[in-house]
C-alpha positions as CSV (number, residue, x, y, z in Angstrom):
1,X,-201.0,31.2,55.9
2,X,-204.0,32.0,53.4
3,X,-201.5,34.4,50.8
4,X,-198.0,35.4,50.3
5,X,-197.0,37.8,48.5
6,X,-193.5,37.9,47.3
7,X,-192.3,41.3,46.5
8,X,-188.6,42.0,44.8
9,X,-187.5,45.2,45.6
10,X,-184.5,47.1,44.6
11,X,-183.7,51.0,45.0
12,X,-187.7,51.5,45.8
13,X,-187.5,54.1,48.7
14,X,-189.8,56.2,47.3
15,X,-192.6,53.7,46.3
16,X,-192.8,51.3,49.5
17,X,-194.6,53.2,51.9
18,X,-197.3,53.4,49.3
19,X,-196.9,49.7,48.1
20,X,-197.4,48.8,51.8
21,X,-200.4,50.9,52.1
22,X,-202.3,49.7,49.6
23,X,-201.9,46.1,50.1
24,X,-202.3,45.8,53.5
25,X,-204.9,47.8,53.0
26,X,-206.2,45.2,50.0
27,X,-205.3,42.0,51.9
28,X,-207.1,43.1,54.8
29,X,-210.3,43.5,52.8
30,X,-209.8,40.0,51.6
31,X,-210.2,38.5,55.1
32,X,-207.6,35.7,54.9
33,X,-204.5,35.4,56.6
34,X,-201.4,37.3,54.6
35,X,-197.8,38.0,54.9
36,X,-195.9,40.5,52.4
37,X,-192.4,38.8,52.2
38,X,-190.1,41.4,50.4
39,X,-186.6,40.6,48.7
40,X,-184.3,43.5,48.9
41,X,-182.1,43.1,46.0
42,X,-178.9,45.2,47.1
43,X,-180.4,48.5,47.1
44,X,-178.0,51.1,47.3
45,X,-181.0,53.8,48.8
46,X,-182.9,53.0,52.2
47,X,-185.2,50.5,51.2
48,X,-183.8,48.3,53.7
49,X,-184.1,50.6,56.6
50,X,-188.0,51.0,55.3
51,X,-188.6,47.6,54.7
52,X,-187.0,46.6,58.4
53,X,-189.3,49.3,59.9
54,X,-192.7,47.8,58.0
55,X,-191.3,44.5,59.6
56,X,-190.6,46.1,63.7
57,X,-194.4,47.4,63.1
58,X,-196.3,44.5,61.5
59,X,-195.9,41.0,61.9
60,X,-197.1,40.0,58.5
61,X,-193.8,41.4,57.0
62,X,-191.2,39.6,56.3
63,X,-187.8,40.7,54.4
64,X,-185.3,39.2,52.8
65,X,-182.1,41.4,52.2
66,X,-179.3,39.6,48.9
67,X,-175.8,40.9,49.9
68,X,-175.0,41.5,46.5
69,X,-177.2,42.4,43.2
70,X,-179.2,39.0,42.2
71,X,-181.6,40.0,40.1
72,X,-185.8,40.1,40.1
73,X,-185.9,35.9,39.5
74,X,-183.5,35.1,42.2
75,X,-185.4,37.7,43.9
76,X,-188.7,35.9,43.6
77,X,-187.7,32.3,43.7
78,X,-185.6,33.2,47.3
């Protein structure tokens, strides 16, 4: 693995189809191997459902899902 990119994510249903676009899109330009590993931090909207779909359709996502609200550090260092 060239890059990871760790992304925290909490309550961002509305912003993650775009996120994903545009670096995947970015990454791919790049022409090293990637993976997009994001941290759902307890989000109460469907994040995870959106994030767990990105994952079924591409193998270079990876997520992470906290039980309970841990915050954008823990999110990053998990």
């Amino acid at each position: 693995m060239d890059i990871s990119v760790i992304i925290p994510v909490f309550n961002e249903e509305e912003n993650l189809k775009l996120l994903y676009k545009r670096m995947t899109d970015t990454l791919k330009k790049i022409g090293k191997s990637y993976e997009l590993v994001f941290v759902n931090d307890c989000s109460k909207d469907s994040s995870l459902a959106i994030l767990k779909d990105f994952a079924a359709q591409d193998k270079c996502v990876k997520v992470v899902s906290f039980e309970k609200n841990c915050g954008q550090h823990a999110a990053i260092v998990a």
